[in-house]
N, C-alpha and C positions, 0 to 999 in steps of 0.2 A: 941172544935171540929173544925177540920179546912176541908175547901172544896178546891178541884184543878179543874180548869178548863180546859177541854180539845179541841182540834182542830181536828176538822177529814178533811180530805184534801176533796174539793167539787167535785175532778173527781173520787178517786179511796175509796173514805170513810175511809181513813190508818188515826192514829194516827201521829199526825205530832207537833212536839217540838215547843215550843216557837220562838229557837233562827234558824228555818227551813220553817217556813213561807214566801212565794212568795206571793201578790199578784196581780192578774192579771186581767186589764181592758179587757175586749170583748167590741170591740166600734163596730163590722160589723158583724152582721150575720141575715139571716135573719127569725130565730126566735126572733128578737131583737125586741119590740113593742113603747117602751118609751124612747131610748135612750140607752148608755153603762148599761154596770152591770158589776160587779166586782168578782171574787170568792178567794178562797184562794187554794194552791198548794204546797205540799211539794217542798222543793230545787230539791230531786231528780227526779218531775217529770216535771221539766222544759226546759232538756234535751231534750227531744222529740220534745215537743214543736218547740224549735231553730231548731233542724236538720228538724223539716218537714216545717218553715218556703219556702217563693214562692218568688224569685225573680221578682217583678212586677213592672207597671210604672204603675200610673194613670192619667187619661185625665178626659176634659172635653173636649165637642165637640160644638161649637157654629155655629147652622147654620145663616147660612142670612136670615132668615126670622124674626127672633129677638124672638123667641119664647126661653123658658128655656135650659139651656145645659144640655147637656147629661153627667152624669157621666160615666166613663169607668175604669176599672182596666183590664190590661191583664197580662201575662205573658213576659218579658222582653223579653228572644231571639225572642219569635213571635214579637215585638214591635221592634226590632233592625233588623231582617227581609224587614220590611215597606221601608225600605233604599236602595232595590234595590242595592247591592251591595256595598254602600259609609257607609263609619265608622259613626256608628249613634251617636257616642260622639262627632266627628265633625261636627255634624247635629247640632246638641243640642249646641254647643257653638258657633256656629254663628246665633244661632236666638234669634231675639228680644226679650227685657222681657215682659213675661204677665202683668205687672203691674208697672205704673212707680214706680222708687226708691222713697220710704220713707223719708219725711224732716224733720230732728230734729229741726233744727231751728225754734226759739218760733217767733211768729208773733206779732209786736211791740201793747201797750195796743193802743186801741184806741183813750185814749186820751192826748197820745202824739203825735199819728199822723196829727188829725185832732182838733185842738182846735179851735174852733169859737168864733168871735167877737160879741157877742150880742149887741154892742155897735152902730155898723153899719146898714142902712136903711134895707140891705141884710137880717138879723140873728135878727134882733130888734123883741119881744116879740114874740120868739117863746118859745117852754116851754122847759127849762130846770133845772137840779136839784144846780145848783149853784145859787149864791149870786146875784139878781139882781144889777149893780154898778148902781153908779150917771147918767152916760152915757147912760147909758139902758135908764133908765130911762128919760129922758130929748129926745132920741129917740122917741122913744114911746110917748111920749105927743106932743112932737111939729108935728110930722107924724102918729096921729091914726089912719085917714080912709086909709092911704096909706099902713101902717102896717096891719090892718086889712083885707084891699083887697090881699093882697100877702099872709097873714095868710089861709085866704078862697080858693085863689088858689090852692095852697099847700095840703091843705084838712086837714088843723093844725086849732084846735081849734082859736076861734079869743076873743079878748079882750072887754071885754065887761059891761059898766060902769053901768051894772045893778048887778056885779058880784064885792061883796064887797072885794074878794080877791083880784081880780084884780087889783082893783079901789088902794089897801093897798100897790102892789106890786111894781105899777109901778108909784105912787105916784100923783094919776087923782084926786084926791079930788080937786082940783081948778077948773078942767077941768069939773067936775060934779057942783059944781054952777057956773060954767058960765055959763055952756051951759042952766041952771036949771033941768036938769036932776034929778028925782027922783028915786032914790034906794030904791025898795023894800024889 
C-alpha cells in the first residue's frame, strides 16, 4: 500500500503540487510573538503578494539623549517628501555612512608582533608559556628581589623560592642553600 502526501497552501487551504510550493518567511507583523514564522503558498498565489508589496524606507532615529533608537518604516514618497523640494537620492548620496566600512584585513598574530625578551631585567620571570633559556634564567638569579619587586608592581605573580616549580624553573636550587632557605 503506498501513501501520498499532501500540501494544502496555509492562506487559502487549496491543494498545492510539490513542484508549486513558495515558502514564505513573515519576519514583521505584529501578531509575531517569538520571532519570524514561515508558512507555505502556492506559486500562484504569490502574485498578489508582489503587486501589494509598499515601497518603504526604513530609519532609525537617534536622539541625543543616548537613550534606544527608534525604529521607523514609512512609505518612500512620504519619506522623499521630507526633502523640501531637493532630489532625495541626492540627499542620500552625499551623506555620510552610518557605519564605518568593514576591514577584511586579518590583524597580524600577536606573536609576531610583539615578541618579548624574557631574557632582559624588563621581561625577566614573568610567566609565560615558552621555554625558560639559559639567560632567563641566569636573569632571574642574579636579579631576584629586583625581579620580584617589578613582578609585584605589575601585579604578576612573583618567584618564590618556597615554590618548588619555581625554584625547577629558573634554576634557584643554589640560591636556596645559600641563602639556607627551607622548601616546604
Amino acid at each position: 500500500m503506498a501513501q501520498r502526501m499532501v500540501r494544502f497552501s496555509d492562506l487559502t487551504n487549496k491543494i498545492i503540487d510539490d513542484d508549486a510550493v513558495v515558502r514564505v518567511v513573515i519576519e514583521q507583523h505584529p501578531a509575531l510573538g517569538d520571532g519570524p514564522v514561515e508558512i507555505e503558498v502556492a506559486e500562484d498565489e504569490v502574485e498578489p503578494i508582489r503587486k501589494g508589496a509598499l515601497s518603504v524606507v526604513s530609519l532609525k532615529l537617534y536622539q541625543g539623549d543616548g537613550s534606544e533608537p527608534e525604529a521607523v518604516t514609512m512609505e518612500i514618497e512620504t519619506f522623499n517628501k521630507l526633502a523640501g523640494g531637493v532630489d532625495m537620492v541626492d540627499v542620500i548620496r552625499r551623506a555620510e555612512p552610518a557605519y564605518p566600512p568593514r576591514r577584511y584585513a586579518r590583524p597580524a598574530p600577536a606573536a609576531a608582533t610583539e615578541k618579548l625578551d624574557y631574557s632582559v631585567l624588563e621581561y625577566a620571570g614573568r610567566p609565560h608559556r615558552g621555554k625558560t633559556t639559559e639567560a632567563e634564567k641566569e636573569t632571574v638569579r642574579s636579579n631576584l628581589p629586583a625581579v620580584n619587586e617589578r613582578l609585584r608592581r605589575d601585579g604578576v605573580r612573583t618567584i618564590d623560592l618556597d615554590n618548588a616549580e619555581h625554584v625547577a624553573r629558573y634554576g634557584l636550587e643554589a640560591l636556596v642553600e645559600e641563602t639556607g632557605y627551607v622548601q616546604q
